[in-house]
N, C-alpha and C positions, 0 to 999 in steps of 0.2 A: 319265153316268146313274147313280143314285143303287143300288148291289146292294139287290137285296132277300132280307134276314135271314130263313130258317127253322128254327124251333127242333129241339132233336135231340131225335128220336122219344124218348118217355118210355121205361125199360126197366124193368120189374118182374120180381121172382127169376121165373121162369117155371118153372111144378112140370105136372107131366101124368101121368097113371096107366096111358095106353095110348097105342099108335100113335095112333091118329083123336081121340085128346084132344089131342096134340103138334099134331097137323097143323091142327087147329082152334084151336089158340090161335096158333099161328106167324102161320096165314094173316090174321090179326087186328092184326098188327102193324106198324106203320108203318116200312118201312124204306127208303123215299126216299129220295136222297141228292142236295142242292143243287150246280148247276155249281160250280165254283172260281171264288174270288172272292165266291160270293153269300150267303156265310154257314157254306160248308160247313165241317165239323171231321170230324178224324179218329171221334169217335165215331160219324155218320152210318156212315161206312166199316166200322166194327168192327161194327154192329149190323147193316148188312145183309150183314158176309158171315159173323155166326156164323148168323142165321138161314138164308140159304141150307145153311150146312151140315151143321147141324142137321137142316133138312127133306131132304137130299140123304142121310145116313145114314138117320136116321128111315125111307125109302122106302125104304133096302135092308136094314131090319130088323137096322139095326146099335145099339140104343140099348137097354139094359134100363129098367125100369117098377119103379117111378117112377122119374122124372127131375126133377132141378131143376136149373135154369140161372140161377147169379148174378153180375151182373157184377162185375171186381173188380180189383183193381189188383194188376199187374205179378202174373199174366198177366190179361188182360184178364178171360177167363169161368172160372167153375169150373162144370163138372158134376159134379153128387152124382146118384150109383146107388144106391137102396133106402137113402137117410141118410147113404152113404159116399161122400165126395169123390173122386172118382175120375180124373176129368180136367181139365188146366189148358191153356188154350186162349188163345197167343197170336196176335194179329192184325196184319197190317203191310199194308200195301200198298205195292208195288213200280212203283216209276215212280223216271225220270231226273228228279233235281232242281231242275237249271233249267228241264225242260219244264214242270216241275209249277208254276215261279215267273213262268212265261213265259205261262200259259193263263190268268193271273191278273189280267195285266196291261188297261187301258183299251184299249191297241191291239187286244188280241185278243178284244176283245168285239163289234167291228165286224164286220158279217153278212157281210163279202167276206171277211174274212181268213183266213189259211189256213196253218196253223201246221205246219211241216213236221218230220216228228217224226226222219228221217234226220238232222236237224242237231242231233240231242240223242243222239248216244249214248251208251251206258253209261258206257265211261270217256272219254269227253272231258273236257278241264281247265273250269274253272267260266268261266261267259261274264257279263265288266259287265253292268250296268242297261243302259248302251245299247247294246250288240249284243243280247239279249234284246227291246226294245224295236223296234227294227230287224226282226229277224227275223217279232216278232208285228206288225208294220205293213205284212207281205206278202200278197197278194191271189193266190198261186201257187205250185206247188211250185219249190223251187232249190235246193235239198240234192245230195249225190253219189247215185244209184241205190244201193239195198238189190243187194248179188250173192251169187249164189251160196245158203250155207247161212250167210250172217253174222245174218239176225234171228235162227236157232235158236241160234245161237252167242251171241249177245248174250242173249237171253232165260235161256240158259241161266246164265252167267254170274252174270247181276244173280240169277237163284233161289238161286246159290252164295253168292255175297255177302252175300247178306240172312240164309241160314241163319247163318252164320257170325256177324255182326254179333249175330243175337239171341240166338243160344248164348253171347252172351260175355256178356250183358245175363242169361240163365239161369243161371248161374253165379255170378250176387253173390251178397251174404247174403241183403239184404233181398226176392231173387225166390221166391215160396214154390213148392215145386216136389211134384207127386201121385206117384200110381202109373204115371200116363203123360202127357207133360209135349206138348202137342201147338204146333205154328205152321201157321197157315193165314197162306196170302198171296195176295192180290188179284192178281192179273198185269195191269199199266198199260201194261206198256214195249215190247214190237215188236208187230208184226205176223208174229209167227211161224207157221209151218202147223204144228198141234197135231203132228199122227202124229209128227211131225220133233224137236218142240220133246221130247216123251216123252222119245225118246230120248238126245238132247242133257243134259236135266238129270238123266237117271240118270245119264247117266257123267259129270257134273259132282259130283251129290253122292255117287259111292263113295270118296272120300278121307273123307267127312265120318263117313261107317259105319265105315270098314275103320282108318283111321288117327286119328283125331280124340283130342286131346291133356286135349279136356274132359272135367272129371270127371261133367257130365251133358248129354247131347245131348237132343236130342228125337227123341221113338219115334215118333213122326207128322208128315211134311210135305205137308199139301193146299196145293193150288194152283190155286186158279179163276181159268177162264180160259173167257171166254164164256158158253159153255150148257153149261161141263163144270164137275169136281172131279179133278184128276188126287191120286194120295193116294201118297205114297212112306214106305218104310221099308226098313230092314236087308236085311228079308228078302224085300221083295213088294211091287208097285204094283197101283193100281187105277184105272181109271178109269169114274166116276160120272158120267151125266147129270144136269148139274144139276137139283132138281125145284124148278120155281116155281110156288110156290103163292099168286103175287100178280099 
C-alpha cells in the first residue's frame, strides 16, 4: 500500500508580546506528526516538541515578553528575549535504531503485527534487513520479559548517551552557541515508570555536570516523556506537566 506523504507543518519566526498571545499563536499551529514510514521527518518531531515546550514553560511563567522563536540550524530554535538571543534549543529524539527502521518496514504496517520493543534494546548489536523484517512480520509478543528496574536503566542510559553524542555535535565550530545552550529530547525508547526513570537519569547525567571534559555543555536538559517535561540541570530538576494546547 502506497504511504501517504504529509507535508511539515509550515514554521514562521513566532514573536508574541505576552503570555495569552504565546499561548494563542502556539495553539494555532499545526504540529501533527505522520506514523513512520508515511512521510514523516525529523522536522515534524522538532516542531512538535519545541512547541510543547514552549507552551509547557510558557504555563509556568518561565518565558520573558517579548519572545521570538526562529528556527534555525544547528541548534535547531533560537529564542530571542526583548531583541536578545538568548536561548539555543537543540532537539533529538531518542529511540533504538533498528526499532525506529523496523516500524518502517511493509511487514509492520499490517493491523496484526506487533512489534516487540524488548527485542530492540538500547545496546543490542545492529540486527539484517531480515531479522528486522522477521521480527516485524510477528502477530505476538516473543522478546525475553522486561525485569526488575532494566527499562529505568535502559531509559536512563540512552538520555546519557544522547546528551553526550550532542555535546560533542555543541562543541564544533560551526554549532553557534547563546547564553544558555538547551537539548530537549523526545523519550521513544522503554516503557519506564516515570518516578523511577527520574531518578535513574539524574544519577546518570552527574558525571555529565560534575566531570565532563567539554568546554560547553548544556545548561538545560528537558525530557518529554508522555504528558510530562522532566528539565535537568547542575543544580536542580523539575518536573512539568505537559500543557497541550491542541
Amino acid at each position: 500500500m502506497a504511504s501517504t506523504k504529509r507535508p511539515v507543518p509550515e514554521w514562521r519566526a513566532l514573536e508574541a508580546n505576552s503570555k495569552s498571545d504565546l499561548s494563542g499563536k502556539l495553539s494555532e499551529i499545526d504540529i501533527s506528526v505522520p506514523s513512520r514510514g508515511c512521510g514523516r521527518t525529523s522536522l515534524h518531531v522538532e516542531k512538535r516538541c519545541i512547541c510543547h515546550l514552549l507552551s509547557t514553560l510558557n504555563n509556568n511563567n518561565r518565558l520573558a515578553f517579548p519572545v521570538k522563536v526562529s528556527e534555525s540550524e544547528r541548534p535547531d530554535f533560537v529564542i530571542t528575549i526583548n531583541g536578545n538571543p538568548s536561548f539555543g534549543v537543540e532537539i533529538t529524539e531518542a529511540i533504538q535504531e533498528d526499532l525506529a527502521q523496523t516500524m518502517t518496514l511493509p511487514e509492520a504496517q499490517h493491523p496484526e503485527a506487533v512489534i516487540d520493543r524488548s527485542l530492540f534494546r538500547w545496546d543490542d548489536p545492529k540486527k539484517s534487513l531480515g531479522e528486522k523484517r522477521n521480527i516485524a512480520s510477528r502477530t505476538r509478543l516473543s522478546g525475553p520479559p522486561w525485569e526488575g528496574d532494566d527499562p529505568e536503566k535502559e531509559c536512563a542510559q540512552a538520555i546519557k548517551d544522547i546528551t553526550f553524542t550532542k555535546t560533542e555535535k555543541l562543541n564544533e565550530g560551526d554549532f553557534q552557541r547563546f547564553g544558555e545552550n538547551w537539548l530537549e529530547i523526545y523519550d521513544n525508547v522503554s516503557l519506564a515508570g516515570l518516578e523511577k526513570a527520574e531518578d535513574y537519569i539524574q544519577s546518570a547525567l552527574e558525571p555529565y555536570w560534575r566531570e565532563s571534559s567539554f568546554s560547553h555543555i548544556f545548561d538545560r536538559i528537558f525530557v518529554e516523556r508522555e504528558r510530562y517535561i522532566m528539565e535537568f540541570s547542575q543544580s536542580s530538576f523539575h518536573l512539568h506537566r505537559l500543557c497541550n494546547l491542541w
